[in-house]
N, C-alpha and C positions, 0 to 999 in steps of 0.2 A: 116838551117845549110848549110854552104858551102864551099868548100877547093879549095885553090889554082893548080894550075899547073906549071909547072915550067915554061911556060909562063907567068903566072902572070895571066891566067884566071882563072876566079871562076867559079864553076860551083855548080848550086844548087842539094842538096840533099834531102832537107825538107822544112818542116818549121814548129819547134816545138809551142805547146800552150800552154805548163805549164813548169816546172821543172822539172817533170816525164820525159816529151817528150826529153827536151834535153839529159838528164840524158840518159834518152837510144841509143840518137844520139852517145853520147860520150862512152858509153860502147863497141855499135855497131863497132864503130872506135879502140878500141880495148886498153880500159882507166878502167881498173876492178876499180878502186878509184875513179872514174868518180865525184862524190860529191866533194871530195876537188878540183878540179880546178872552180867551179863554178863564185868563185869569184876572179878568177884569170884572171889577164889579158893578161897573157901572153897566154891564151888559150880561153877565152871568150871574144867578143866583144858584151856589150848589145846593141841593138840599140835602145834601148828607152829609156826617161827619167831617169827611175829607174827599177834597177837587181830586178828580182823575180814579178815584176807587169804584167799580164796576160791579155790582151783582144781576146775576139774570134772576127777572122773575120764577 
């Protein structure tokens, strides 16, 4: 997970491995509903093929 600056930099904060993981990314951030935005895009960006698919490094 990572948020911008008002420069336009990102800066990392995680990097979740499941849905839990984000889940708590997004609470953490201060989202108590954290589940419905999941599949939202105006709040999630997956970067992989396909939302909710999990591999461990």
């Amino acid at each position: 997970m990572s948020v911008s600056d008002e420069q336009g930099h990102d800066t990392l904060l995680g990097i979740a491995y499941s849905d839990g993981d984000l889940l708590e990314f997004l609470r953490r951030a201060g989202l108590p509903d954290a589940d419905a935005v999941l599949d939202d895009p105006d709040w999630v960006t997956w970067e992989v093929e396909r939302p909710h698919e999990w591999t461990a490094p």
